[in-house]
N, C-alpha and C positions, 0 to 999 in steps of 0.2 A: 124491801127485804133483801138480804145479802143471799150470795148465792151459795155460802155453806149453810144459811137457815132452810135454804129449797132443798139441798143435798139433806139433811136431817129429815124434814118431813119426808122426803120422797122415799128415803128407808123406813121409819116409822110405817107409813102408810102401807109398802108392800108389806112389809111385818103383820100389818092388822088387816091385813086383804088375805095371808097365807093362814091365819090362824085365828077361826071367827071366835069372838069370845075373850081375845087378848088386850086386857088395860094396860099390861104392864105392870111394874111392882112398885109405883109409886104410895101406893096405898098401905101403910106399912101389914095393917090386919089383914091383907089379903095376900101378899106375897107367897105365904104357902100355897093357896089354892090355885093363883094363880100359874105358879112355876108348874102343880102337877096339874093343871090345866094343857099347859105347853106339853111336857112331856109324854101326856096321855094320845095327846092329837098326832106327835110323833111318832109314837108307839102305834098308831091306830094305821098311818099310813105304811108305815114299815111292813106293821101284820099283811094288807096287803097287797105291798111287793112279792108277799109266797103264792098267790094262785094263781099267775102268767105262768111259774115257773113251778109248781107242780100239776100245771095245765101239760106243760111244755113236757115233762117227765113223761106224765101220762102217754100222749102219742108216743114221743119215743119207744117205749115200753111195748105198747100196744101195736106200734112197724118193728121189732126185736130191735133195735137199738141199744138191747142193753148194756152195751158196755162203755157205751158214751154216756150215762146218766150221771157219772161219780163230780163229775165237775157242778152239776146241777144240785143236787146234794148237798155238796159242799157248800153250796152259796143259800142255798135255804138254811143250811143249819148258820150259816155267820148272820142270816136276818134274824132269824130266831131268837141269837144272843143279844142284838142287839138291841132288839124289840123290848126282850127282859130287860137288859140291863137300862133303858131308857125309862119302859114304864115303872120300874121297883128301885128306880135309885134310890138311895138314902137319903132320909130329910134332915143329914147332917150337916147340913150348910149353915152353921151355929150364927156365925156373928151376921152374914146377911139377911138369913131370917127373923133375930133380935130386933127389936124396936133400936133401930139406931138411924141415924140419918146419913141419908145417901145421896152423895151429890150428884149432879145433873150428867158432870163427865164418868161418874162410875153407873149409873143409868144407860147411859147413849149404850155405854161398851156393851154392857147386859144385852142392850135390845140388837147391838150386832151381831152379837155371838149369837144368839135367838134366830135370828134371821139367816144367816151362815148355817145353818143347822138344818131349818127349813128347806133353803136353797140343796144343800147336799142332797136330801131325800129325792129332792126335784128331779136335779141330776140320776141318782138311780133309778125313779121309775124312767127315764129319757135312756136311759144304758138296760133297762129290760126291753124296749123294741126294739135297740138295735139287735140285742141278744135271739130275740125271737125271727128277723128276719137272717142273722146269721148260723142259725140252727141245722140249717139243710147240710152243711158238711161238718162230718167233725174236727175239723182242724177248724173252720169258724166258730162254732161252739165252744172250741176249747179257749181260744183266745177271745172271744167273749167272754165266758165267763171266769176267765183269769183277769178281764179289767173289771168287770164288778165286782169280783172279790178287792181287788186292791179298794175303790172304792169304799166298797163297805170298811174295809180297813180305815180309811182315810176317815167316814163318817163316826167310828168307834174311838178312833183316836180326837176327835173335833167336839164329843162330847164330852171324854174324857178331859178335856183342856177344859171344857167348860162347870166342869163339875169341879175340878183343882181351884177354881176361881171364884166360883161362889164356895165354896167350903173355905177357902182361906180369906176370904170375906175382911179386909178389914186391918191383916195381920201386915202392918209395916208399913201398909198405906197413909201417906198423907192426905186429909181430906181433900175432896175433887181430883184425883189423881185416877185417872183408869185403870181397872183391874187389867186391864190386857187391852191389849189392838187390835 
């Protein structure tokens, strides 16, 4: 076996290790259920990312700290959105979900993006402990959670990219050719 078929499996496999339940969307009848399979289990972890952090309010609140909470807020309400906007996206992704045939390299990319996705989330719950051990001052606080708001930023824009990409599904693509990188 060459050593880009080990690099394929070895993403596939963390893919279906981060997301129990994930065949993938080779199946063309199931690629709906599948996709809001994914997005549901992303939504679900997103959701929560909110109770470390209005765990984290709470005390504040409760030591009067109130005037340090706004950044905390701020970062609950950007999970919020994106939580929505992952679980409720639109099943307008016309031509990928059409019975049409999908080659292996427009698959792979799918399942990167999939997995870069997952990964990000990763990443944010790993930047709420940091967030929670740098809570004791507020200038740590605030610079916490000024890099998880970029984050979430960065996560909201990565779905975004990924939503452009199956929604144009098709459009100018030569067969086998990756929707994205």
């Amino acid at each position: 076996m060459s050593s880009n078929a080990g690099d394929q499996r070895n993403w596939i496999e963390r893919l279906t290790e981060k997301i129990p339940g994930y065949s993938g969307y080779v199946d063309r009848e199931r690629r709906r259920d599948i996709d809001k399979l994914h997005r549901e289990r992303l939504a679900d972890r997103l959701r929560s990312l909110k109770s470390p952090l209005t765990e984290l309010m709470r005390e504040m609140t409760s030591s009067g700290r109130l005037m340090e909470i706004g950044p905390i807020d701020s970062a609950i309400k950007k999970i919020d959105r994106l939580e929505n906007r992952v679980r409720f996206a639109s099943y307008g992704y016309s031509g990928f979900f059409d019975v049409v045939k999908i080659e292996q390299a427009q698959l792979d990319s799918i399942y990167r993006f999939d997995l870069a996705l997952v990964e990000h989330v990763d990443k944010l719950d790993a930047k709420l402990d940091e967030l929670k051990t740098k809570a004791g001052t507020a200038e740590g606080l605030k610079t916490a959670c000024a890099e998880l708001a970029a984050m979430l930023d960065e996560t909201d824009r990565a779905f975004d990219q990924r939503y452009a990409a199956i929604n144009n599904f098709g459009e100018g693509q030569p067969p086998g050719q990756p929707l994205f990188s």
